[in-house]
C-alpha positions as CSV (number, residue, x, y, z in Angstrom):
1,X,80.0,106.7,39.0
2,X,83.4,106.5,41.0
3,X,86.3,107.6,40.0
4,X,89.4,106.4,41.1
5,X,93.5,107.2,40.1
6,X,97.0,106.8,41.4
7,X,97.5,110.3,41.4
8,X,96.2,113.7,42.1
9,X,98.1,117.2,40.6
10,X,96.7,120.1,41.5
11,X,97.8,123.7,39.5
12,X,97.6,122.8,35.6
13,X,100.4,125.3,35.5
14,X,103.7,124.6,33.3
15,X,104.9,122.4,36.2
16,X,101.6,120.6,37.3
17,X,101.1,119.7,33.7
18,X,104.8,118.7,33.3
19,X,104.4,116.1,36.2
20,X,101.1,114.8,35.3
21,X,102.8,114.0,31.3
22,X,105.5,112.9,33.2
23,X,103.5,109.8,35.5
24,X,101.2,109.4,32.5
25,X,103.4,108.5,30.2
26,X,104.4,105.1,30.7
27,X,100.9,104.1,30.9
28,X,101.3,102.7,34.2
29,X,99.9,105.4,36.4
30,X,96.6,107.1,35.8
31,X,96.8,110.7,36.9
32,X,94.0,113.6,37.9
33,X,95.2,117.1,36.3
34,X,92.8,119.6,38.4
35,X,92.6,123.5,37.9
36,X,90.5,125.6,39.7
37,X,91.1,128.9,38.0
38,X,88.6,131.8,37.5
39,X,87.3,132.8,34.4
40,X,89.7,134.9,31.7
41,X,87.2,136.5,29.9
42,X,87.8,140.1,31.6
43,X,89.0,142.4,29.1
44,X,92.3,143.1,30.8
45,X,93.4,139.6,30.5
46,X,93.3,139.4,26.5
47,X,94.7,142.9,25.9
48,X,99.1,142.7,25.7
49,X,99.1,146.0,27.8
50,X,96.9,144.7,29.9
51,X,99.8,143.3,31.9
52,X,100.2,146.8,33.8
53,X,96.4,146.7,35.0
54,X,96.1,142.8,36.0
55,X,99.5,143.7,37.8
């Protein structure tokens, strides 16, 4: 199967997923929204004062 749009964003941060909304919207453009994060299942990561220790 191939896959094909007008658009690539990489980062599905606050402003990557901004700007993919953004040329979505109309329907005109098709957009790829691509995050490569790792995994946030460490304790640290879902524990408020973990902040201090990811940090």
């Amino acid at each position: 199967m191939s896959l094909s749009f007008d658009h690539l964003v990489v980062g599905a941060g606050s402003e990557g997923c901004i700007l993919a909304n953004r040329l979505s919207e109309s329907g005109k453009y098709s957009v790829a929204l691509v995050e490569a994060g790792g995994s946030d299942k460490h304790f640290w990561i879902n524990t408020p004062l973990g902040v201090g220790q990811i940090l």
